[in-house]
Backbone as JSON Lines, residues from 0, in Angstrom:
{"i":0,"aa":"X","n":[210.03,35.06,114.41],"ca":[210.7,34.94,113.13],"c":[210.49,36.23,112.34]}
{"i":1,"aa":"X","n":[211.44,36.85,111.63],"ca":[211.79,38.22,111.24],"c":[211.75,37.5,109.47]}
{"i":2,"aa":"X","n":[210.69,38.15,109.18],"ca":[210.38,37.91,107.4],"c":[211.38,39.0,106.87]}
{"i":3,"aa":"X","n":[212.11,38.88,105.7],"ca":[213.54,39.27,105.01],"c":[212.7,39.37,103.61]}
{"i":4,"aa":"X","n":[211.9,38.53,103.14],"ca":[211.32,39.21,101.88],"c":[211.19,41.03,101.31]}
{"i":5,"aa":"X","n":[211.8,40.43,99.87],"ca":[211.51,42.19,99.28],"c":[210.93,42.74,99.27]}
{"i":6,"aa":"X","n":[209.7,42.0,99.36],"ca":[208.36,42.95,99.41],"c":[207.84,43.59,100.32]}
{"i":7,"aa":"X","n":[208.63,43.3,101.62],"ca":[208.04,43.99,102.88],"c":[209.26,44.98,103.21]}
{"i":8,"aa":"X","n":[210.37,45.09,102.72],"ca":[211.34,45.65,102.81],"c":[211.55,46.77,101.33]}
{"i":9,"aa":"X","n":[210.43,46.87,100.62],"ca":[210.94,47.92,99.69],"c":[209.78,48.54,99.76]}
{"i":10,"aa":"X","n":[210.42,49.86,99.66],"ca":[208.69,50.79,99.67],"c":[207.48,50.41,98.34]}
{"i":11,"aa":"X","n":[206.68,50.65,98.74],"ca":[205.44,50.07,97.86],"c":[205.13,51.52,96.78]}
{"i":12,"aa":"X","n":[204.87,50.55,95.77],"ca":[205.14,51.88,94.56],"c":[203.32,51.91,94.18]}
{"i":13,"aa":"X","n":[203.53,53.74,93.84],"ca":[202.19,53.46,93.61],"c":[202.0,53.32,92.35]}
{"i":14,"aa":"X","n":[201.67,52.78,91.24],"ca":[201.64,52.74,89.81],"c":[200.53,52.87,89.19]}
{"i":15,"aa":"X","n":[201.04,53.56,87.95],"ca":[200.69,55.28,87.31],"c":[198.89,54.04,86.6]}
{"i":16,"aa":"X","n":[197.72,54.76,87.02],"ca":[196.57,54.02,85.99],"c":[196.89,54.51,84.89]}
{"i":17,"aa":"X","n":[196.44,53.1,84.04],"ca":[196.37,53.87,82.74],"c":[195.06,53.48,82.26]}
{"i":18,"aa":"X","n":[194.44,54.43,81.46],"ca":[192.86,54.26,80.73],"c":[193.13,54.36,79.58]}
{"i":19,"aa":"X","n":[191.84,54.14,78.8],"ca":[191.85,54.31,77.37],"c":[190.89,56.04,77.05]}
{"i":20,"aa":"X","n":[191.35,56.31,76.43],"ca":[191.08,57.76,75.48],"c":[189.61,57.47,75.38]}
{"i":21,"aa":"X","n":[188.88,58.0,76.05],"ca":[187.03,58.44,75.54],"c":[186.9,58.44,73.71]}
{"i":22,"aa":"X","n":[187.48,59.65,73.5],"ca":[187.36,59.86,72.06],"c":[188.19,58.96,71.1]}
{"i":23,"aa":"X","n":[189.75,58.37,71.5],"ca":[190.2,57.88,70.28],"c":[190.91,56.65,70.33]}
{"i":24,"aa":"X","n":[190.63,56.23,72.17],"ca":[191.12,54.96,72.39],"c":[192.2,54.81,72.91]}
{"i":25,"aa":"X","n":[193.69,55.69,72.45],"ca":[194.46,55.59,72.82],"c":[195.16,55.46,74.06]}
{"i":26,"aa":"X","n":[195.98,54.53,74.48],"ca":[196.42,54.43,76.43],"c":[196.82,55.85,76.59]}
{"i":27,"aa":"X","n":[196.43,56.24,77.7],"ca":[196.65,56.91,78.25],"c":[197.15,57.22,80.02]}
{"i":28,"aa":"X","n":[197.94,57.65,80.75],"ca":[198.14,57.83,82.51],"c":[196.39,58.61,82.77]}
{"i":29,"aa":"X","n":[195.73,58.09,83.74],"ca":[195.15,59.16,84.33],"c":[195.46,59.34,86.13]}
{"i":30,"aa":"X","n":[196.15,60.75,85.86],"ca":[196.73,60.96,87.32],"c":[196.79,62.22,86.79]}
{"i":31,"aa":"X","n":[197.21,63.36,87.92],"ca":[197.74,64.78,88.24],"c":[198.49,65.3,86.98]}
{"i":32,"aa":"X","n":[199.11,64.14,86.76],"ca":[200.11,64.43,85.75],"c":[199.5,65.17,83.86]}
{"i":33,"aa":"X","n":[198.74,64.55,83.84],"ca":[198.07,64.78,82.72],"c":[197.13,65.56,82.95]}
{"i":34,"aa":"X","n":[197.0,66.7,82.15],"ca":[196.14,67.69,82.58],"c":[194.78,67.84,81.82]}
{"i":35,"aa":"X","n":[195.15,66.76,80.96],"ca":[193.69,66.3,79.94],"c":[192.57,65.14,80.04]}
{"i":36,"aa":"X","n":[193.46,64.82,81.41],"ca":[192.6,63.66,81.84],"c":[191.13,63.54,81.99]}
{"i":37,"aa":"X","n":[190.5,62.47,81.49],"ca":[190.55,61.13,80.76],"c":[191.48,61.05,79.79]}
{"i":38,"aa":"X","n":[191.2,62.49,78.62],"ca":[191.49,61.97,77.38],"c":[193.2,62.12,77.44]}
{"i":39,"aa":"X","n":[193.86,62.02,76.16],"ca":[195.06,62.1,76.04],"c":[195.66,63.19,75.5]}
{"i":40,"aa":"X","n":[194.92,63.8,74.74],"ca":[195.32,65.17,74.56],"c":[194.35,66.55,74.87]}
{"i":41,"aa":"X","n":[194.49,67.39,74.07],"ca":[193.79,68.93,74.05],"c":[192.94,68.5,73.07]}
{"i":42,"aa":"X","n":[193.07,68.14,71.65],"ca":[192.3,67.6,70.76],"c":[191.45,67.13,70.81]}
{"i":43,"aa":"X","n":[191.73,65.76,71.65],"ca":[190.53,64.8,72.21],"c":[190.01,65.66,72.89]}
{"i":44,"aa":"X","n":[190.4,66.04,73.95],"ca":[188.93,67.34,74.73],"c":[188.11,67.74,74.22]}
{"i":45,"aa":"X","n":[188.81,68.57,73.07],"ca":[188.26,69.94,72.74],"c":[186.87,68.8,71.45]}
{"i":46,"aa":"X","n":[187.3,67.48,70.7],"ca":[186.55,67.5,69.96],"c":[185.32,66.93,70.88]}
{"i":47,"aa":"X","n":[185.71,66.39,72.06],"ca":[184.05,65.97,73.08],"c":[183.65,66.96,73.45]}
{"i":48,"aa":"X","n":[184.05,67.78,73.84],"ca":[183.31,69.04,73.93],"c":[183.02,69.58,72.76]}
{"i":49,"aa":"X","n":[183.19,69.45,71.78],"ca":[182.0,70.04,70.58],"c":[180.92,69.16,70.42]}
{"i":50,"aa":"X","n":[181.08,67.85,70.57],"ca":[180.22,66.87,70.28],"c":[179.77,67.21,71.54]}
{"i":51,"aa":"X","n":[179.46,67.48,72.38],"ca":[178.64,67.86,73.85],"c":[177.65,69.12,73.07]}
{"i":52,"aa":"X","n":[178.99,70.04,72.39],"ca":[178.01,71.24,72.47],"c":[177.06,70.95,70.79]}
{"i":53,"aa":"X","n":[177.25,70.74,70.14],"ca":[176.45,70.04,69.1],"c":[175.8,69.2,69.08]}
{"i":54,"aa":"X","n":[175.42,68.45,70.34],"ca":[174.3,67.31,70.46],"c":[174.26,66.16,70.57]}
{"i":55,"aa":"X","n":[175.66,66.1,69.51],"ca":[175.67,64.64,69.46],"c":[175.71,63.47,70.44]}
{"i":56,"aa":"X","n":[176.36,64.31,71.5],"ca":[176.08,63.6,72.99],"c":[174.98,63.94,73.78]}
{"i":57,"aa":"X","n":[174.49,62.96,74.34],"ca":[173.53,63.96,75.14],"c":[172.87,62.47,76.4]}
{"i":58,"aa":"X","n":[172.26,63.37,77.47],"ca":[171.65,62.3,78.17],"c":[170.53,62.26,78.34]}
{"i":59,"aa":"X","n":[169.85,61.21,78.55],"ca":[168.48,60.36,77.73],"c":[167.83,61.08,79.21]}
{"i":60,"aa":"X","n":[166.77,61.65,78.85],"ca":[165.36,62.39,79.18],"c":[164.17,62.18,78.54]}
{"i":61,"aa":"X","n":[163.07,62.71,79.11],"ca":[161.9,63.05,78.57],"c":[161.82,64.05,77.8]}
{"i":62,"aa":"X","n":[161.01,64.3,76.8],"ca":[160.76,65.41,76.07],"c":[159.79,66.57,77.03]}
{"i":63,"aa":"X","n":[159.77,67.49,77.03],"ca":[159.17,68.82,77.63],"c":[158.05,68.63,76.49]}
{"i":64,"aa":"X","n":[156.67,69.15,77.0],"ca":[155.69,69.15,76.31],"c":[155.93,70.77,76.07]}
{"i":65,"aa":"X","n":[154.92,70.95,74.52],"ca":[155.13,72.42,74.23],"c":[154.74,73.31,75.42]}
{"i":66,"aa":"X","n":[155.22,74.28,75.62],"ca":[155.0,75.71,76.69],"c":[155.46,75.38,77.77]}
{"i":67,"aa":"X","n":[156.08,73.94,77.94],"ca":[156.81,74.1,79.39],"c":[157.46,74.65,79.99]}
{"i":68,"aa":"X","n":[158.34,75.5,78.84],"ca":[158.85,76.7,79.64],"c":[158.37,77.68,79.6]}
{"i":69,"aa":"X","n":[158.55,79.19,80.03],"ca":[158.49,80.21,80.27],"c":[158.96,81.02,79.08]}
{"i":70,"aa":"X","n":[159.01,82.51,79.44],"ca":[159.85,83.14,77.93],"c":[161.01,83.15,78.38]}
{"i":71,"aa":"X","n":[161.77,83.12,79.68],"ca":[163.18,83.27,80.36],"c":[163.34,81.55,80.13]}
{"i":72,"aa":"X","n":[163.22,80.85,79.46],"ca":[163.88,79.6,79.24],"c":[163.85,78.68,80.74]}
{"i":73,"aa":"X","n":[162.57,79.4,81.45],"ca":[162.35,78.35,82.95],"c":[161.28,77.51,82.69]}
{"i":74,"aa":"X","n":[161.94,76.31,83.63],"ca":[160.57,75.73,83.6],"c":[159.21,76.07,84.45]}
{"i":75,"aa":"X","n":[157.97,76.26,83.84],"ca":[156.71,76.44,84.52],"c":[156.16,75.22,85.13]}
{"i":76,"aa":"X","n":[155.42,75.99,86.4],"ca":[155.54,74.67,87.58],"c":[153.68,75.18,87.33]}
């Protein structure tokens, strides 16, 4: 028996993800297509990356005890 259903007879689509914006929520495609992906724009980028480079983000570590580093900003073993 020869199945005639559409679904095996139409090519299978691949459909576009969509996420939400890191910074502002908004839907967004994340695929090739968008070159800002996650976020949705240049804006949104650019303001997580200040909040990266200003601190406000950051990932949870230990504190370095004083002199752990070096004067070249290495750590001493």
């Amino acid at each position: 028996m020869r199945c005639t259903s559409s679904i095996w007879n139409s090519p299978v689509a691949n459909p576009e993800r969509i996420v939400a914006c890191p910074n502002c929520g908004k839907s967004t495609p994340y695929s090739s297509k968008n070159s800002y992906r996650p976020f949705c724009s240049e804006r949104c980028r650019l303001i997580d990356l200040g909040d990266w480079a200003s601190e406000a983000h950051a990932i949870p570590g230990r504190e370095l005890p004083p002199g752990a580093l070096d004067d070249d900003g290495k750590q001493e073993y």
